[in-house]
C-alpha positions in Angstrom: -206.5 -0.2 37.1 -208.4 0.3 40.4 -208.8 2.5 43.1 -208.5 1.1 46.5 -210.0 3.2 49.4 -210.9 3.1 53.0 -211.3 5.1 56.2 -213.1 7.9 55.3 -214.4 8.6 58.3 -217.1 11.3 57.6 -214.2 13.2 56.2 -216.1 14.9 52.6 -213.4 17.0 52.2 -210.8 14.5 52.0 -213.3 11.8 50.2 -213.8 14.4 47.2 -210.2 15.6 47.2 -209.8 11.5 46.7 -212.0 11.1 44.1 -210.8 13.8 41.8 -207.4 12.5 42.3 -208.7 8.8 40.9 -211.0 10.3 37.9 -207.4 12.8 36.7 -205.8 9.3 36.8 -208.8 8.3 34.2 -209.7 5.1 36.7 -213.2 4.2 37.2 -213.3 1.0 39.3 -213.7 2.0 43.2 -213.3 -0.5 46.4 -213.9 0.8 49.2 -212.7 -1.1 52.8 -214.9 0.6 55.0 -215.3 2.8 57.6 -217.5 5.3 55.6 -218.6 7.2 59.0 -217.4 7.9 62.6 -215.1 10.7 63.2 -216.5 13.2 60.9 -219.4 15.4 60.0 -220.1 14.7 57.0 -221.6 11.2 57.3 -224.3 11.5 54.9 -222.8 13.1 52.3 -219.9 10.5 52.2 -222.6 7.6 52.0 -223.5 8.7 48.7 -220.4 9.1 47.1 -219.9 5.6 48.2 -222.6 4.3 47.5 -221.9 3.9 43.4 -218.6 2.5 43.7 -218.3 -1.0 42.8 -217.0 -3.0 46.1 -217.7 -1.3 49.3 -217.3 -3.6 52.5 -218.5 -3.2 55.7 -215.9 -1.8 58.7 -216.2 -1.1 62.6 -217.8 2.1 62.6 -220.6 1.5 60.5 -221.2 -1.3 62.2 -221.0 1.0 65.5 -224.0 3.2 63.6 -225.7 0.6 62.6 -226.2 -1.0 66.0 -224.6 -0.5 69.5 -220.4 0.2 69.4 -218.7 -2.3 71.3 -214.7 -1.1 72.2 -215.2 2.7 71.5 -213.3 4.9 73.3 -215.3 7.6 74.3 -215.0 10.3 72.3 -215.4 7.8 69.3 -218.8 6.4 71.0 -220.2 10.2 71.1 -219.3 10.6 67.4 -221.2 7.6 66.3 -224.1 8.6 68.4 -223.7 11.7 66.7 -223.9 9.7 63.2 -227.0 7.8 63.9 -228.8 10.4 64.8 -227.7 12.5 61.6 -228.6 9.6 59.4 -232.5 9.4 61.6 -233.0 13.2 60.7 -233.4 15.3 57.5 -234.6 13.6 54.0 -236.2 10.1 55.1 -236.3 8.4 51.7 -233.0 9.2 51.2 -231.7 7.9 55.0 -233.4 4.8 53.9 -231.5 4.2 51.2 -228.0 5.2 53.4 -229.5 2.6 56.2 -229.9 0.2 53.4 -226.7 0.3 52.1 -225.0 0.5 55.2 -226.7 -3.0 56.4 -226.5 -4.9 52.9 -222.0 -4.5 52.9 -220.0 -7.7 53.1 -217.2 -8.0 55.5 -215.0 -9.4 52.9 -214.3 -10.1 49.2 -212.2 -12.6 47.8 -211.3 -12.5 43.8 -208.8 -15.1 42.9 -205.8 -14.6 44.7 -207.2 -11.0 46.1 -208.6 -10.7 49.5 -209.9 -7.6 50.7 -211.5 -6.5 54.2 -211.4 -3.7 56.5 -209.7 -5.5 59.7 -207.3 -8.5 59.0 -208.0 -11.8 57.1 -208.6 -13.4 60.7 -211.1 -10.9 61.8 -212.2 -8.6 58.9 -214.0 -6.2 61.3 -212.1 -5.5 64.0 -208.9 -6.8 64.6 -205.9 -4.1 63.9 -202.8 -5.2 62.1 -199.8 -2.5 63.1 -196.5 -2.2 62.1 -195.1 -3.5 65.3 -197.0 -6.6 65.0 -194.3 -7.5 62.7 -192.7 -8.6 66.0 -195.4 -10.9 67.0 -195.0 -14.0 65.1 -197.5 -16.0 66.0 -200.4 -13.6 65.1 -198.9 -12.5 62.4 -198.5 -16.5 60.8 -202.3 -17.4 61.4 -203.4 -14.1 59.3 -200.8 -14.8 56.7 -202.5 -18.9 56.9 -205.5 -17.4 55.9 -204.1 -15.2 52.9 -203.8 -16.8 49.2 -201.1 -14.4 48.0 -202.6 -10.8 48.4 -204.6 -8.7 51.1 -206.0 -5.6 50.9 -207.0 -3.9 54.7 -207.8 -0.4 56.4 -208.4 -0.4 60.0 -205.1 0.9 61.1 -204.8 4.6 58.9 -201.3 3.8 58.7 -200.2 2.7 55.1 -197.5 0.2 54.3 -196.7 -3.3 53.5 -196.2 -6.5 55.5 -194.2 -9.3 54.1 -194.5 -13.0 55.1 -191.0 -13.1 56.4 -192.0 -10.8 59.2 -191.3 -7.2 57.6 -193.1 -4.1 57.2 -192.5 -1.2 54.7 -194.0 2.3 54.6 -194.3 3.6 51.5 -191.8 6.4 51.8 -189.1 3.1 52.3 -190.2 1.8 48.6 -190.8 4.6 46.4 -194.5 4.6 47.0 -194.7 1.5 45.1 -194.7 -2.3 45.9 -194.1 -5.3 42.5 -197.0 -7.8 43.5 -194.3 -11.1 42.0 -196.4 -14.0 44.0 -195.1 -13.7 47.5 -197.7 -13.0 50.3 -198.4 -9.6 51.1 -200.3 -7.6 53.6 -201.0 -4.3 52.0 -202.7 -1.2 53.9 -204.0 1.1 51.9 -204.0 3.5 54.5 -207.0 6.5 55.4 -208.7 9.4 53.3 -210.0 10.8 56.2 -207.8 11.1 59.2 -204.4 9.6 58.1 -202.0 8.9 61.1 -198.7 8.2 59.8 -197.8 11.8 60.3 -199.1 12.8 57.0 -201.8 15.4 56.8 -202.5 13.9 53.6 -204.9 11.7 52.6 -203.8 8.3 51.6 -205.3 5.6 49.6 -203.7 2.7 46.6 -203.9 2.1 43.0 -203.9 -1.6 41.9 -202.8 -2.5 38.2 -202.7 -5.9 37.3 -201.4 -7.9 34.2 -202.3 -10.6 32.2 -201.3 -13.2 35.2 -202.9 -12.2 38.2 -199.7 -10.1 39.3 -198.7 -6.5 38.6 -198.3 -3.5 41.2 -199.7 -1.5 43.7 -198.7 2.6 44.3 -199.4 4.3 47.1 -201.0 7.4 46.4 -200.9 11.0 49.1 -203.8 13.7 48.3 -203.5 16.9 49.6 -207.0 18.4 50.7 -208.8 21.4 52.7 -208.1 19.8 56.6 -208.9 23.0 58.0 -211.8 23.0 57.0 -213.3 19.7 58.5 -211.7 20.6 61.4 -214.1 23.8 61.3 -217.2 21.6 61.1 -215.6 19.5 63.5 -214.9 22.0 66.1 -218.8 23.3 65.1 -220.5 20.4 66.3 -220.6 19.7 70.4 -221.2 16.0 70.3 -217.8 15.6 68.4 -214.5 16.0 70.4 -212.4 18.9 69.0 -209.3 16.7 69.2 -211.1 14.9 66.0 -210.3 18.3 64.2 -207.0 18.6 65.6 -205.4 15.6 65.1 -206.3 15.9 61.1 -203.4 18.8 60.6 -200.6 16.5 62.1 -201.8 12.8 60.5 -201.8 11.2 64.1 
């Protein structure tokens, strides 16, 4: 079995809520699809929880720390600002090693029929893949072209599947669990730290395979201490207090 993460956001509270879920489940194996910072204010301390698990790829706000945002809104530009500057200050040797790792992730990982990334097959970085999109056909066919059978993706906080027949299915619509049987998939894992499908919880997937490449993914909703990242939050100027706000309603 394996753990499949992403979005943490700076959120420690919700990363270590996460993590005890996946050890009480006795899995080891951790992929992370990015997004370790921005948002929150705990960037450092989620960079070394991270930093052990076996896959972690690269997504669009630690690429906004480690060089100029491009396509930030404002209050998201002012966080990562914020995040740079905690990852110049305080223990050098051990920033080092956090800028290291930060500048050393892939932007995707393919295994067999398995594709992970922290955008869309099409642009792993950046590019979002919402529900609605379901209703764009065109978009939707070239990133399903570039899928084998099975994706993995953040980027979005909202989790759910996408079929190749144009559908898309939240988990509450299939018991929390999807069969992977061969057909092409799109499957959000969803956010530990600042969920938005209206569920202060965070989210993230469990992946068992069988013997043929197949088996079946379940959606997994930890409960965790919001209020209190939203007190750090609401502590710290340079981040926006909707940040801390938006974390009790999931949106």
């Amino acid at each position: 079995m394996r753990a499949i993460i992403s979005d943490i956001h700076g959120n420690l509270e919700g990363l270590e809520a996460v993590l005890a879920d996946i050890r009480s489940k006795g899995i080891s194996e951790i992929y992370c699809l990015g997004d370790i910072v921005g948002y929150g204010p705990n960037p450092r301390e989620c960079i070394d929880l991270v930093i052990p698990m076996d896959v972690c790829l690269l997504g669009n706000h630690d690429q906004g720390a480690l060089f100029d945002p491009e396509g930030f809104n404002a209050g998201a530009e002012r966080a990562i600002f914020w995040t740079r500057k905690m990852l110049e200050s305080g223990d050098a040797k051990h920033n080092e090693r956090r800028w290291e790792f930060l500048g050393e992730l892939p932007r995707m990982r393919r295994e067999g029929h398995f594709l992970y990334v922290h955008g869309s097959a099409r642009n792993p970085l950046n590019e979002y893949v919402f529900p609605e999109d379901i209703y764009n056909q065109r978009k939707m066919e070239r990133i399903f072209g570039l899928v084998d059978k099975y994706c993995f993706q953040g980027h979005t906080h909202i989790p759910g599947v996408f079929t190749e027949d144009l559908n898309f299915m939240a988990p509450e619509d299939i018991g929390f669990e999807h069969k992977l049987t061969g057909q092409k998939v799109l499957i959000n894992v969803g956010s530990v730290g600042q969920p938005r499908n209206g569920d202060n919880r965070s989210s993230y997937v469990i992946l068992e395979q069988d013997g043929n490449g197949e088996g079946v993914v379940r959606f997994q909703r930890v409960p965790y201490d919001y209020e209190k990242t939203a007190q750090k939050i609401y502590a710290i100027p340079e981040l926006d207090n909707f940040l801390g706000d938006r974390l009790r309603d999931g949106r």
